[in-house]
Phi, psi and omega in degrees: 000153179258184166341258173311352161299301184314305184300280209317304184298344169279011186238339179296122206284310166353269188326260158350301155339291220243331129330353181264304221287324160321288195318319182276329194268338155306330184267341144310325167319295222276309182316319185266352182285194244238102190297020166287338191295146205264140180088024203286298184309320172309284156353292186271310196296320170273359138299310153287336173278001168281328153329295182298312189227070160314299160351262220300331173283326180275006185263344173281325204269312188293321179302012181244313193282346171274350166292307179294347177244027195287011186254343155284175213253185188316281164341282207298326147288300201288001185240011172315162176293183144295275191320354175268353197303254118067255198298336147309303176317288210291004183266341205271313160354255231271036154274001207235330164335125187228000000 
């Protein structure tokens, strides 16, 4: 993608959709593992505030994830599977862990 390619898919209402909805069944996961996990309090913090505030999380998790797709095209972000959603959103989490 090019630049302004990267700006069109971080503006797509599609995309931002189904990127909130990733955010939540991650931060459910994340509710539910195992309190062992390593960094699992980091985690459980950014779960909740994904919970509370989806909004605001999707405005960070997209920029790691259209950063992690920049050599595919456009087409190609904005039509990914869920599952490919999915596995971005939860590769992107624990850059955001504070």
């Amino acid at each position: 993608m090019t630049y302004d390619e990267v700006n069109q898919a971080y503006g797509n209402d599609t995309l931002r959709q189904r990127v909130r909805v990733a955010i939540i069944i991650t931060a459910n996961n994340i509710r539910a593992e195992d309190p062992q996990t390593a960094n699992h309090a980091q985690r459980l913090s950014w779960a909740v505030r994904a919970f509370a505030n989806p909004e605001g999380e999707i405005n960070k998790i997209l920029w790691c994830v259209l950063a992690q797709n920049i050599a595919a095209t456009l087409a190609a972000v904005t039509g990914a599977s869920d599952a490919a959603i999915q596995s971005a959103v939860d590769t992107a989490v624990p850059t955001l862990l504070q």
